[in-house]
C-alpha positions, -999 to 999 in steps of 0.1 A, spaced: 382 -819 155 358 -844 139 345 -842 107 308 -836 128 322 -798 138 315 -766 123 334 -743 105 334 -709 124 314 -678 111 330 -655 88 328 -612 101 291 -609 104 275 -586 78 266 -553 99 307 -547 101 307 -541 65 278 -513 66 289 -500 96 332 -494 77 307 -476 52 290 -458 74 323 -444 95 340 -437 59 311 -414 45 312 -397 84 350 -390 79 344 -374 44 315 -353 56 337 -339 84 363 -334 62 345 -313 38 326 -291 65 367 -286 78 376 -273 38 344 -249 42 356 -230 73 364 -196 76 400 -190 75 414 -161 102 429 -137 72 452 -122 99 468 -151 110 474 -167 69 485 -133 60 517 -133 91 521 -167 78 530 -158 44 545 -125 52 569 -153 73 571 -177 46 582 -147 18 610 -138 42 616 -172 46 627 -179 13 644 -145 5 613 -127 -11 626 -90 -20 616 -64 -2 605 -29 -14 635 -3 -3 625 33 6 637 62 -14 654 79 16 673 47 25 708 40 6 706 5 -11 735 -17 0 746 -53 -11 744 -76 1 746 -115 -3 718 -136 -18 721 -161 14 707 -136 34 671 -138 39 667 -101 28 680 -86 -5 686 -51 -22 710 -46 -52 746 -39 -45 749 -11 -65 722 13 -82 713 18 -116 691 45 -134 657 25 -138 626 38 -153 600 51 -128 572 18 -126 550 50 -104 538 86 -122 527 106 -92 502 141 -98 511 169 -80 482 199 -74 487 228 -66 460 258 -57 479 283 -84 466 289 -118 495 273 -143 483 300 -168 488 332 -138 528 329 -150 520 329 -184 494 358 -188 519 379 -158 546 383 -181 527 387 -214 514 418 -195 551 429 -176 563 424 -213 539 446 -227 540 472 -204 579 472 -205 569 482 -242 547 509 -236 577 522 -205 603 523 -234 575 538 -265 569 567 -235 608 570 -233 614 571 -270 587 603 -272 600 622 -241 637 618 -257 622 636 -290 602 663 -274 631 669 -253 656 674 -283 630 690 -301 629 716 -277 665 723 -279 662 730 -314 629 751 -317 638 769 -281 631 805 -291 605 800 -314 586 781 -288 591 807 -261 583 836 -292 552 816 -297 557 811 -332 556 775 -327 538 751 -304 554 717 -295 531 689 -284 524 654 -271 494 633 -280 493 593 -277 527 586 -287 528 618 -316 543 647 -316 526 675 -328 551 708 -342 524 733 -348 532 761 -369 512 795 -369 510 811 -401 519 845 -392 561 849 -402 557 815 -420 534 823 -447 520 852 -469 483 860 -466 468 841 -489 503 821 -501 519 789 -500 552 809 -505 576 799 -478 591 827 -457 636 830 -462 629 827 -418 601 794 -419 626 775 -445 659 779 -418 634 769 -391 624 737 -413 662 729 -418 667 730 -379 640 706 -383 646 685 -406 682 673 -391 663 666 -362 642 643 -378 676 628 -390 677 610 -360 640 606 -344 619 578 -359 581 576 -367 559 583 -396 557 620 -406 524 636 -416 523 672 -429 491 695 -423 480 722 -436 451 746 -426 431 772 -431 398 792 -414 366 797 -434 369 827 -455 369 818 -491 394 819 -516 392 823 -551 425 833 -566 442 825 -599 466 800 -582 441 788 -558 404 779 -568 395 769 -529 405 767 -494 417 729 -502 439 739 -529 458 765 -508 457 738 -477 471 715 -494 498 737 -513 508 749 -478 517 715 -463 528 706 -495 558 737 -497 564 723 -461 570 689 -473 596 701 -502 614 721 -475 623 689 -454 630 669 -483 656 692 -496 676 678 -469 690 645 -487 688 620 -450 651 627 -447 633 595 -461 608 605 -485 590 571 -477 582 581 -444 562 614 -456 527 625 -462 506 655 -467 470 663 -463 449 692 -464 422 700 -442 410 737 -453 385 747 -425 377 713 -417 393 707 -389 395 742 -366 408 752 -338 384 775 -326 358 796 -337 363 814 -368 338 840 -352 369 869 -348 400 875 -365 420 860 -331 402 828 -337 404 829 -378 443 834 -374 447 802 -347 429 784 -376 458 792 -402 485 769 -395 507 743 -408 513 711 -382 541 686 -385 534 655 -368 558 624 -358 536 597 -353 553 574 -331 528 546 -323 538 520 -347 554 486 -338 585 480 -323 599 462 -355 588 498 -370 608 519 -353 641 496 -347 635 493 -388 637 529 -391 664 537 -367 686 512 -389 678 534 -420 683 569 -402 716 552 -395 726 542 -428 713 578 -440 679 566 -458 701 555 -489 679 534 -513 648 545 -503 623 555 -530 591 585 -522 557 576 -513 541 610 -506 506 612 -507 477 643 -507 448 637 -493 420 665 -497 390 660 -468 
């Protein structure tokens, strides 16, 4: 080659913008690829592949019995159970009241109550009417039932004087027949006394309440004479005219009026009357009087 020849050309300058050009092509592609849509189905059987793959634990029904086995297999479950705490708190409904249960045997409970309170008074009336069983069919005495009380009403004729708060010799044997049966039957006692609407004006008795009162009063001393009666569980009241009968229009209705009632109130609590039963049992030692007269 002589000096006189020239050098070739170097890459001619369009290559150079064109390399650019193909470059910025290959990056726009690119990024369009990265902003695709990806099928969700198909990634999500590719991982579910790819967890089992590498021995990813698998949830194990309740119903199925876990068994061991070894950590090379591409499945695992422990080889032998332990108590763990429950990672799930499930609710339960149901279309049944909680509180039907509840309120069902509040009410079986108390009507078991009321079964046995009924009991308690039939077994008194009943042994009651052993005791009193020809004065009841001589109609000297009346034996009744009234919301858990019973009611020993005692006519005045062969128990009383006209006029009197004397006690017959027969009325006092008929209250000591009473009184051992009240030994053994619990409640509250109340004594009664009274009397129709003719006045009285004596030197003994200024009124109808005084002679009332003086009746259930002698009636009250009668049952207490016997030493297992409680005194605690007495009281006395007289009613005078207050509280008739009938009528006190003829001397039939006047002398239904004049009476002296005895009445075992039974209606307190439970507590009461197993409290009372104890004491009966133990034969009422200890126990101090609380009688009371009350005039209305």
């Amino acid at each position: 080659m002589s000096d006189d020849d020239e050098a070739p050309a170097g890459i001619p300058a369009w290559v150079m913008t064109f390399a650019d050009l193909m470059s910025l092509l290959m990056c726009f592609f690119v990024l369009l690829l990265s902003f695709s849509e990806i099928d969700a189905m198909r990634f999500k059987q590719i991982a579910g592949e790819l967890s089992k793959a590498f021995g990813v634990q698998r949830d194990v029904p309740a119903l199925e019995v876990p068994m061991g086995t070894s950590a090379v297999f591409d499945k695992f479950s422990p080889g032998k159970p332990e108590p763990t705490p429950v990672d799930q708190v499930r609710q339960q409904t149901t279309t049944q009241d909680p509180q039907l249960d509840t309120l069902r045997g509040e009410v079986d409970a108390e009507a078991e109550k009321e079964r046995m309170a009924q009991e308690q008074v039939k077994e008194s009336t009943e042994q009651l009417q052993q005791i009193l069983k020809e004065e009841l069919q001589a109609g000297r005495m009346q034996l009744l039932e009234e919301n858990r009380r019973i009611i020993l009403r005692v006519e005045e004729k062969g128990s009383f004087s006209s006029g009197s708060a004397e006690l017959t010799p027969e009325f006092e044997d008929l209250l000591m027949r009473i009184s051992d049966a009240l030994v053994t039957i619990p409640g509250e006692l109340a004594i009664e006394g009274h009397t129709d609407n003719i006045p009285i004006s004596t030197a003994r008795f200024n009124s109808n309440w005084d002679l009332s009162a003086a009746r259930a009063s002698a009636v009250t001393n009668a049952l207490l004479f016997n030493p297992q009666v409680s005194p605690s569980r007495m009281s006395l009241r007289g009613f005078a005219d207050t509280r008739s009968r009938a009528d006190n229009s003829t001397p039939e209705n006047r002398a239904l009026n004049r009476r002296v009632e005895i009445i075992i109130d039974q209606s307190g609590s439970d507590d009461q009357h197993d409290e009372q039963l104890r004491s009966l049992l133990r034969g009422g030692e200890g126990l101090q009087p609380d009688m009371e007269v009350q005039q209305r």
